[in-house]
Backbone as CSV, one residue per row, in Angstrom:
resi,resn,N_x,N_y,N_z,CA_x,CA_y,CA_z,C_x,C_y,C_z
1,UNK,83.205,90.343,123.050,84.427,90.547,122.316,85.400,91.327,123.198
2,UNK,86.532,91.133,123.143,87.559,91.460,123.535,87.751,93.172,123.694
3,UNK,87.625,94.049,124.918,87.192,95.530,124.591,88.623,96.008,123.046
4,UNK,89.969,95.171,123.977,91.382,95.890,122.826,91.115,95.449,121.708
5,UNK,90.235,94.560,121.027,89.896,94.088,119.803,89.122,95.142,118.871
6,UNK,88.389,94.906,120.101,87.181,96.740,119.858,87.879,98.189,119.309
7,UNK,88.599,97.996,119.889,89.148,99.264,119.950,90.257,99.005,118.733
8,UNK,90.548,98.368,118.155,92.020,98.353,117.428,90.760,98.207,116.033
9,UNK,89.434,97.400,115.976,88.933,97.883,115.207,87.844,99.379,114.323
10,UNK,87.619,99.738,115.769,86.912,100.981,115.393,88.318,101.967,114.823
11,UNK,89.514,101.848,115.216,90.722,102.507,114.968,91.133,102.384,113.462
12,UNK,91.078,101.371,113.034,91.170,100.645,111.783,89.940,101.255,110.729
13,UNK,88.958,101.165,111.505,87.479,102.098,110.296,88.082,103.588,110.216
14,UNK,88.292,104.044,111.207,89.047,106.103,110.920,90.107,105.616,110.479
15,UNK,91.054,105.180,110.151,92.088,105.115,109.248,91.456,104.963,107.889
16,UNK,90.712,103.986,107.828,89.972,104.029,106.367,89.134,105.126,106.006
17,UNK,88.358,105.490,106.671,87.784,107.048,106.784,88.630,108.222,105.969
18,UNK,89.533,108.428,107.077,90.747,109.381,106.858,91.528,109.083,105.289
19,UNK,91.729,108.029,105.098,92.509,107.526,103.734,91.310,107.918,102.271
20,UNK,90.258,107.552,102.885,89.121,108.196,101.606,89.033,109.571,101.412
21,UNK,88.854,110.317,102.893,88.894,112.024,102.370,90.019,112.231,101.737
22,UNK,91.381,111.657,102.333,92.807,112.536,101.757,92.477,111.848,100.378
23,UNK,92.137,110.899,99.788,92.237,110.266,98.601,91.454,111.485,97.853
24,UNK,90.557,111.408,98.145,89.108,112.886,97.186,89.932,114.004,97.318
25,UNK,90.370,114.402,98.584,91.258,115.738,98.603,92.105,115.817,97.761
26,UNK,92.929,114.785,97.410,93.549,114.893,96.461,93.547,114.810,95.165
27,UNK,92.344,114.867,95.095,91.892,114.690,93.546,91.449,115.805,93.164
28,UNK,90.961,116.187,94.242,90.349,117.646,93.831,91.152,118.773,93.807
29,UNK,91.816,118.493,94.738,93.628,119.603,94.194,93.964,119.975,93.453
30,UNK,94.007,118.021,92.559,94.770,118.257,91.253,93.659,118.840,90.214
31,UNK,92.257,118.057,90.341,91.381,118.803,89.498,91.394,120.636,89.435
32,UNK,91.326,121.064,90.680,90.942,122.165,90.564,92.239,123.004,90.228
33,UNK,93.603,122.512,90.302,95.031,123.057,89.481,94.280,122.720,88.651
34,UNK,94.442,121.833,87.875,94.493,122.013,86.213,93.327,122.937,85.458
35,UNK,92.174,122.803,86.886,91.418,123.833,85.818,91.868,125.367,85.870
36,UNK,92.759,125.639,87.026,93.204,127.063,86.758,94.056,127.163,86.132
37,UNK,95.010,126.048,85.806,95.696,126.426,84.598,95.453,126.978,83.111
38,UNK,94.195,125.390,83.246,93.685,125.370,81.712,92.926,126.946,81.272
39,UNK,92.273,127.738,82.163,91.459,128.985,82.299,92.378,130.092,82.402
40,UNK,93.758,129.579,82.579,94.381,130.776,82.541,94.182,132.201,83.471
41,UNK,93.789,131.563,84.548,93.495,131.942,85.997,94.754,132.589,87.023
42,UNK,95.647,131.339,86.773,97.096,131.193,87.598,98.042,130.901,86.929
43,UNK,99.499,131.275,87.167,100.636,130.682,86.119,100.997,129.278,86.947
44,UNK,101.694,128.706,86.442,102.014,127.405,86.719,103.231,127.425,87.505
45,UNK,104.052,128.362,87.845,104.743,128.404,89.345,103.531,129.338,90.694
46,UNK,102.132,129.756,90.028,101.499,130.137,91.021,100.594,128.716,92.163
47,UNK,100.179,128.103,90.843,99.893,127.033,91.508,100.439,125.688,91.936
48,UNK,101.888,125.711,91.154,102.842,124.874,92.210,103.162,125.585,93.556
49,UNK,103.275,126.796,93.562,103.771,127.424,95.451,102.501,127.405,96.078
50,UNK,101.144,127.394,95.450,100.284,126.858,96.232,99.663,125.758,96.824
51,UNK,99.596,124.629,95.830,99.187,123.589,96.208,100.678,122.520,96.612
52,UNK,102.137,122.950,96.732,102.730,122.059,96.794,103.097,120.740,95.445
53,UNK,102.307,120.614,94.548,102.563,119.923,93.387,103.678,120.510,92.469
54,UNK,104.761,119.684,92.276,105.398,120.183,91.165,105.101,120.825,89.952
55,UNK,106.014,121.257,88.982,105.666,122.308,87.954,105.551,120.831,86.540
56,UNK,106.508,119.603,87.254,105.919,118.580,86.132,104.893,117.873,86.476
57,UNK,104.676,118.062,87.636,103.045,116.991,88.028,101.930,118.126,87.302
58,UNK,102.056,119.340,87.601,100.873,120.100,86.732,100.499,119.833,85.739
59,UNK,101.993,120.069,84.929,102.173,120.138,83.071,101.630,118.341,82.812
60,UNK,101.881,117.390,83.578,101.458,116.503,83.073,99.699,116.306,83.460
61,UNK,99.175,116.765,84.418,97.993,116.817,84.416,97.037,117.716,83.038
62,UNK,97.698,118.840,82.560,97.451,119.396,81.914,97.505,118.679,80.528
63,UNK,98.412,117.602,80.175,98.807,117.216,79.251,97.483,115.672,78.554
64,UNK,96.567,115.367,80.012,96.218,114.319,79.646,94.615,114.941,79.328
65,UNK,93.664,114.257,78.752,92.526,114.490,78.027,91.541,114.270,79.334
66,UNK,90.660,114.766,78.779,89.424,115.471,80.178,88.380,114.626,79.495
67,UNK,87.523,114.541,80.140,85.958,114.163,79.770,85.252,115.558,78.865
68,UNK,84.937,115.098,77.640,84.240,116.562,76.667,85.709,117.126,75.743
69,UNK,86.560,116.964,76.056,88.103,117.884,75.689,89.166,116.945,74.484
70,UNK,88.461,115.513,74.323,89.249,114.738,73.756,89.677,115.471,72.452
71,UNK,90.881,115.168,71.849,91.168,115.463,70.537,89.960,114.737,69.497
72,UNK,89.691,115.629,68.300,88.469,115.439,67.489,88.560,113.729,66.945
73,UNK,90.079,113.124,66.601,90.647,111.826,66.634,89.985,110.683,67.584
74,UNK,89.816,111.326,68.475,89.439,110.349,70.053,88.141,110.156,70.034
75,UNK,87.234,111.050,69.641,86.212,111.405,70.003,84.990,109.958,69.222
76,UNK,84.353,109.436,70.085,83.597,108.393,69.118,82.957,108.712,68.090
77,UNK,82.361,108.174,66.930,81.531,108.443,65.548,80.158,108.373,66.393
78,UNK,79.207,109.458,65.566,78.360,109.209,65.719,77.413,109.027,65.102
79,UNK,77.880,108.630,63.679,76.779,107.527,62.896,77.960,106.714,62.544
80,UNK,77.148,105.446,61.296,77.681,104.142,61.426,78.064,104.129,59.992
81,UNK,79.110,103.244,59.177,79.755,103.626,58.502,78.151,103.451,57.028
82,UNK,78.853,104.052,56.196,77.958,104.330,55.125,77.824,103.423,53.741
């Protein structure tokens, strides 16, 4: 195989590499803002001047339902009707 072929593909796998950590990194950012919000840890201009996320990207992270946290509405039945 062609060595510049070689090479433009091993280049192409660390770009994909690189695109998966920043992808998790960024999830975990936002995860770990909202949980200091939600805990009342940090105010919400503390952790916008830290992480760089706006004060409406927070509030809307804050705004959407978690795994365990759903409103009692959301939450599935757990017996069957009677």
């Amino acid at each position: 195989m062609n060595p510049e072929l070689q090479r433009l593909r091993a280049l192409a796998a660390m770009m994909a590499n690189a695109e998966t950590a920043l992808d998790v990194a960024r999830r975990t950012l936002r995860e770990c803002s909202a949980a200091l919000l939600r805990t009342g840890e940090a105010t919400l201009a503390e952790v916008s001047e830290a992480t760089g996320l706006d004060q409406g990207e927070l509030l809307d992270l804050l705004s959407r339902n978690t795994p365990g946290r759903e409103p009692a509405w959301n939450r599935p039945r757990t017996s069957g009707l009677s």
